[in-house]
C-alpha positions in Angstrom: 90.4 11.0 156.7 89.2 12.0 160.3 87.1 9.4 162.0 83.8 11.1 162.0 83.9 11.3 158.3 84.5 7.5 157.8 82.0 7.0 160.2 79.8 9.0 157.9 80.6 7.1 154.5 79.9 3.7 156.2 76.7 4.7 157.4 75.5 6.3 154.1 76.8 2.5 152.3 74.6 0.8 155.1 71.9 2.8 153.9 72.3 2.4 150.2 72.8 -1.5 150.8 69.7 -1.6 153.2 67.5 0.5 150.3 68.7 -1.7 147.7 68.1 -4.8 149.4 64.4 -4.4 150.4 63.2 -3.4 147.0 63.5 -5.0 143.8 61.9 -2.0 141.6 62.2 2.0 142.2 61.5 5.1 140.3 65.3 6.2 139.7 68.2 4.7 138.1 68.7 0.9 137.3 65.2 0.0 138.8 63.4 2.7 137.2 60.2 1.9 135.3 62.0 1.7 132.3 64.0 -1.6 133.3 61.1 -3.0 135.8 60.4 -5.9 133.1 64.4 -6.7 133.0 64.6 -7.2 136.8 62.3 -11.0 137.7 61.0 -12.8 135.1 57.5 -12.7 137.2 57.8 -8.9 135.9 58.1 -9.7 132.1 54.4 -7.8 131.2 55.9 -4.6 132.2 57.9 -4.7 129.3 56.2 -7.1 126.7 52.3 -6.2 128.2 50.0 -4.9 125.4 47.9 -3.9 127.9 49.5 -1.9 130.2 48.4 1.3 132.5 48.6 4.5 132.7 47.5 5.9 129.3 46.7 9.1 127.9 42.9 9.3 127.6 42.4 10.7 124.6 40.1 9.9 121.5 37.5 8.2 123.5 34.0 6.8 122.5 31.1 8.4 123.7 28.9 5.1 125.0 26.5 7.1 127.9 27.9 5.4 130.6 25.5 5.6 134.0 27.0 7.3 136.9 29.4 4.8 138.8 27.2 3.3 142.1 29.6 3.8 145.0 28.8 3.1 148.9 31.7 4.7 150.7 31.3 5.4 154.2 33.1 6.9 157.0 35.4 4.3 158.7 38.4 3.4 160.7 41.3 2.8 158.6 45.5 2.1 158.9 47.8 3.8 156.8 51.6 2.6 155.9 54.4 4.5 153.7 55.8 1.3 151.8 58.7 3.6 150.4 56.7 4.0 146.6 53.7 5.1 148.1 51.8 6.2 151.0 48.6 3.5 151.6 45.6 3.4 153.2 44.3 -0.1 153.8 40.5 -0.1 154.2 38.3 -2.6 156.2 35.1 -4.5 154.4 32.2 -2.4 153.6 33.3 0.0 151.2 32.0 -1.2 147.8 31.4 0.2 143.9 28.6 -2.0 141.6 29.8 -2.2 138.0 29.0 -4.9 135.2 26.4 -6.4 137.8 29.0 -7.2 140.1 30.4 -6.0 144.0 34.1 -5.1 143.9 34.9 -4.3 147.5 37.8 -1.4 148.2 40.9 -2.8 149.5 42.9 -0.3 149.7 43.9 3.1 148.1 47.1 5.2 147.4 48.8 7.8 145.9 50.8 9.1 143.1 52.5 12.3 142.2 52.5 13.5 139.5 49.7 11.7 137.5 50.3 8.2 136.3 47.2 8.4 133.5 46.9 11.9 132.0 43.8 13.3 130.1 44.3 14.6 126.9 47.8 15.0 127.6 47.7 17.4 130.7 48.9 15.5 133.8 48.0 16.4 137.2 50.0 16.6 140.7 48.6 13.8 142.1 46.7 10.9 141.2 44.7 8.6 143.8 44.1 5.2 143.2 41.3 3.4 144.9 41.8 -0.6 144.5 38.6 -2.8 144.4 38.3 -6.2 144.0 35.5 -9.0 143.6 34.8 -12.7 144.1 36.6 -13.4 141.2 39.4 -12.2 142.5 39.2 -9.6 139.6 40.7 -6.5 140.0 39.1 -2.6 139.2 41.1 0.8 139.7 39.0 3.9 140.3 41.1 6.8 139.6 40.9 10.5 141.1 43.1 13.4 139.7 43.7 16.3 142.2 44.1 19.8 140.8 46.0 22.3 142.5 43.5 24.4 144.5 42.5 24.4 148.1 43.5 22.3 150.8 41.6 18.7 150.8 40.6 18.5 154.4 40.4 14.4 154.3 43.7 14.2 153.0 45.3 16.7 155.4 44.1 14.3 157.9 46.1 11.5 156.5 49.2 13.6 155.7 49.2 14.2 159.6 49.6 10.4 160.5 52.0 9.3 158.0 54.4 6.9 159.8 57.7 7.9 159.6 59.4 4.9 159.5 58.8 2.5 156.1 56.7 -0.4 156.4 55.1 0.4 159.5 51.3 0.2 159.5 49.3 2.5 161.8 46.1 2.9 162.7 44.8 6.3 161.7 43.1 7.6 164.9 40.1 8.8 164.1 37.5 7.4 161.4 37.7 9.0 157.7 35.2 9.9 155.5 36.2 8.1 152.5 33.8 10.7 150.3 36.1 13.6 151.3 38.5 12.0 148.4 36.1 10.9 145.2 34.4 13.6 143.7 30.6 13.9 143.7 30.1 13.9 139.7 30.6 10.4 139.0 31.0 10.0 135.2 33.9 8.6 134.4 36.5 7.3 131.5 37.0 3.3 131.7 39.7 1.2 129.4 41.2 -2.2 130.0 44.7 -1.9 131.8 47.2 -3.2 134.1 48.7 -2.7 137.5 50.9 0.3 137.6 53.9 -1.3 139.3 55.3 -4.6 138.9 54.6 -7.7 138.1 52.3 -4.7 136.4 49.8 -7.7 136.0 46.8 -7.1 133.1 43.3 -7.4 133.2 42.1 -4.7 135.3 39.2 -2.8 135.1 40.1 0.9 135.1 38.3 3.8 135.9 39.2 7.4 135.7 36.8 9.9 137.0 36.1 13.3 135.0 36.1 15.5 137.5 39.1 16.5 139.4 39.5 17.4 143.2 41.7 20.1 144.9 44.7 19.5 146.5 47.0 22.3 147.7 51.0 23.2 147.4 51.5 22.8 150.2 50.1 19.2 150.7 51.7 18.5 147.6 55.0 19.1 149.0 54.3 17.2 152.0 53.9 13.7 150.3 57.1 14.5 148.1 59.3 15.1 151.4 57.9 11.4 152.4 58.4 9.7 149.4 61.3 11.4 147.9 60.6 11.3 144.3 58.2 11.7 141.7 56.4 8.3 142.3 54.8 7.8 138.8 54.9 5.3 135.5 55.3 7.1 132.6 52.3 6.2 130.2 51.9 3.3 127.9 51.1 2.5 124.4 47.6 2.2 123.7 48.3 -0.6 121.1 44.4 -0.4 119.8 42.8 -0.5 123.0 39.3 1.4 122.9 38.5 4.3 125.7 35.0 5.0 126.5 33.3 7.2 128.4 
C-alpha cells in the first residue's frame, strides 16, 4: 500500500470517528430515527411517546379556527448548519398570539423532505418556525414548500450558510421573516412532540394550509449541505384528534 493511500484511509477513520463522536443521533444507519429511543434513556419518548410528531394530517375536524395572529418583522438574524439542519436563530420581537397567550419565535429550520405530510402527499421541504412562551411551553408553526419558483428570502439564506458545522454567523443583511410564511393563515393544529430527540411531547403544532414555492434548484442546495434526507418518518396517531 503506497503512502498516500494510507494517508488517505487514516484521514477518512478520523473523520468517521470525529462524526460519530459529536452526535449522538443521525438520519442513517445505527442512529437513524428508528433506533433514536434505544440510544440515552433521556430519549425513551421517541420510542414509547404516544404523542409524537410528524403525522399524516388526515381526517381532521372542521372547528372554524380564526386566522393565526402573527407579528413577524424584518430583522437581523444568525444562521448555523448544526450537521441535521440548517438554523436561523431569531432575536426577540417576532411573536404569534394563540390560546390568549404570546409565544415568541426562537428560532426556525428546515427539513427535506416533509416531516408531517397532508393527506399523505409529502412535500420537499418543510420549515419549522419554533415559538415559545412564559411557560416555557413550546408551539411549532409549520410551512410546506412546493416545488415552484425560487423563494427570494430563502435564496438569501442559502447564500450565507457557514460552511463549517456549528459555526454561527450573522447573516449580513436584515430578513424579512414574511418572505417564508404564507399570507393565508388558516391552518391544521394537533398535539405533538419535538421532531428529534429527546423528541419531548407537549407541543403545540401548527401546520399551515397553504404551501409556498421553493425551486430545484434551492432544493438541491440545502441537500449538498446537509447530505441526506433530514426527516422523521411519521408517527402513529394513537387517537389524537386534528382540527382545523
Amino acid at each position: 500500500m503506497n503512502g498516500k493511500l494510507l494517508l488517505a484511509i487514516l484521514l477518512s477513520a478520523s473523520f468517521s470517528l470525529q462524526a460519530d463522536e459529536t452526535s449522538t443521533w443521525t438520519y442513517e444507519g445505527q442512529r437513524a430515527p428508528e433506533h433514536w429511543g434505544t440510544l440515552k434513556p433521556e430519549f425513551h419518548l421517541c420510542q414509547d411517546g404516544r404523542n409524537q410528531s410528524p403525522i399524516d394530517i388526515r381526517g381532521e375536524l372542521r372547528s372554524n379556527l380564526a386566522p393565526l395572529t402573527m407579528q413577524y418583522f424584518t430583522t437581523a438574524l444568525s444562521i448555523v448548519n448544526n450537521g441535521h439542519t440548517v438554523q436561523l436563530n431569531v432575536p426577540s420581537g417576532n411573536k404569534v398570539q394563540l390560546d390568549g397567550e404570546t409565544f415568541m419565535l426562537k428560532q426556525l429550520h428546515f427539513h427535506s423532505p416533509s416531516e408531517n405530510t397532508i393527506k399523505g402527499k409529502q412535500y420537499p421541504m418543510e420549515a419549522h418556525f419554533l415559538h415559545k412562551n412564559k411557560q416555557g411551553e413550546l408551539l411549532v408553526v409549520a410551512v410546506m414548500y412546493e416545488l415552484g419558483k425560487e423563494n427570494v428570502v430563502l435564496e438569501k439564506v442559502w447564500q450565507q450558510i457557514p460552511k463549517g458545522l456549528n459555526q454561527e454567523e450573522k447573516i449580513k443583511q436584515a430578513l424579512d421573516l414574511n418572505g417564508l410564511i404564507p399570507d393565508s393563515k388558516y391552518y391544521y393544529r394537533f398535539s405533538g412532540s419535538l421532531t428529534t430527540p429527546p423528541c419531548s411531547e407537549g407541543v403545540r403544532w401548527l401546520v399551515f394550509k397553504q404551501p409556498l414555492s421553493v425551486s430545484e434548484n434551492q432544493i438541491t442546495q440545502f441537500k449538498s449541505v446537509i447530505h441526506h434526507d433530514n426527516n422523521r418518518p411519521v408517527q402513529e396517531l394513537h387517537g389524537r384528534v386534528i382540527v382545523n
